[in-house]
N, C-alpha and C positions, 0 to 999 in steps of 0.2 A: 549725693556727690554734686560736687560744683564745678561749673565751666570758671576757670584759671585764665588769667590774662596777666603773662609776664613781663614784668619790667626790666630792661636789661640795661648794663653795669658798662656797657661796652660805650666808649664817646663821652662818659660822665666826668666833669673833674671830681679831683679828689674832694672829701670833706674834710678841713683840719681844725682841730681849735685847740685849745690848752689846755694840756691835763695838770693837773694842779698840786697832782702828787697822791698819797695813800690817803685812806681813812678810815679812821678804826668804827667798827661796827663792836665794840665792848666795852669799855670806861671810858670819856671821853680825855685828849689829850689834848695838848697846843698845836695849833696847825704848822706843818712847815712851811715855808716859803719857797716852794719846789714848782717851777714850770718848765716844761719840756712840749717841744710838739706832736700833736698827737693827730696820726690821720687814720679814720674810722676805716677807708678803702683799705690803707694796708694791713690794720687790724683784723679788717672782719671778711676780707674777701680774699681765698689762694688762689683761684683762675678766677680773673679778671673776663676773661673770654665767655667762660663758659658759665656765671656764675645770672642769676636774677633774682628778683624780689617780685612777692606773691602776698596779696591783703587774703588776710584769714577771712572769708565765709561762712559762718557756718561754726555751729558749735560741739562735732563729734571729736573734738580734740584736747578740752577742757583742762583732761587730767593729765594732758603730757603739757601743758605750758602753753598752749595754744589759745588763744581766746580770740573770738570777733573781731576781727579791727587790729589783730596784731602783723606784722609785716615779719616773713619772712624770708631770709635769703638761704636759696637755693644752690646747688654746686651740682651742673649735672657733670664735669670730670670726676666726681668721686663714685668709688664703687661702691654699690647698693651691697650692703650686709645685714644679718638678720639682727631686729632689735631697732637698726637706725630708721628714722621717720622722713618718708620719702614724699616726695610730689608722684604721683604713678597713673597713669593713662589707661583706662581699662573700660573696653565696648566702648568707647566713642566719649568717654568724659572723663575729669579729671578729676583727684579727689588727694589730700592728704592724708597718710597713717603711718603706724610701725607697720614697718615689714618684717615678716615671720618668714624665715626660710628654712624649710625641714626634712623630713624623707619623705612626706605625704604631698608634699608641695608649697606651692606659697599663700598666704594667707595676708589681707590686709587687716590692722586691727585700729577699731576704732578706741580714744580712752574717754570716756564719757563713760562712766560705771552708775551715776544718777538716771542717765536716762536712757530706757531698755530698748529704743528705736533704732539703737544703733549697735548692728552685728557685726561678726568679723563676716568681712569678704573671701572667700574661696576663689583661687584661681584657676580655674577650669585651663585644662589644653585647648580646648576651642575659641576663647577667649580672647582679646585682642589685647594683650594684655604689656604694657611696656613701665619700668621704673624713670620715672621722665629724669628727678633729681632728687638729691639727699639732702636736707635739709640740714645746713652748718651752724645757724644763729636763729635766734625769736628778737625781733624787736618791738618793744611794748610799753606802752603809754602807762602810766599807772593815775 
């Protein structure tokens, strides 16, 4: 698990630039000549308040889209459900995974299937155990 240090969205201006229109990813076509403004804030963030970005650490997340060095923004107004990949606080550190919610309890699961170091987490009732945020977007360098 990784100590998390978030970046929050609150006091930021907006990001805008030009979106330039469609683009086909199958036969290629003539471009159109389409510009409209396009701001990433209102695209990518629904509470502004409550919303931050977190650098990927660490590689137990591979297999859900998550890589080293990826930035992701966080929504802690959204309700944690089972399946969505949360930011989650638990015994004193902080860590990303899917969260599994069942009749047996919660579960954090790591998706790294290459490498066996990394198990799912059991949430014990003794546990200190909080869903900080639900993860909305991945932002990633390619």
């Amino acid at each position: 698990m990784q100590k998390f240090e978030p970046y929050p969205l609150e006091g930021q201006e907006p990001f805008e630039g030009a979106l330039m229109g469609d683009i086909k990813a199958g036969f290629p076509s003539p471009a159109e000549d389409v510009r409209e403004k396009l701001d990433l804030t209102e695209l990518l963030v629904r509470h502004k308040a409550s919303t931050f970005f977190f650098r990927v650490d660490g590689v137990s997340m591979v297999d859900a889209g998550m890589d080293e060095g990826d930035i992701l923004i966080v929504d802690r107004a959204v309700e944690p459900y089972s399946g969505c990949k949360a930011v989650c606080f638990i015994d004193g550190e902080y860590t990303v995974k899917q969260v599994e919610i069942g009749p047996q309890g919660i579960r954090l699961l790591p998706a790294n299937g290459a490498n066996a170091k990394y198990r799912p987490i059991v949430v014990r009732p003794e546990d200190e155990f909080l869903v900080w945020g639900v993860v909305t977007y991945v932002i990633k360098k390619l």
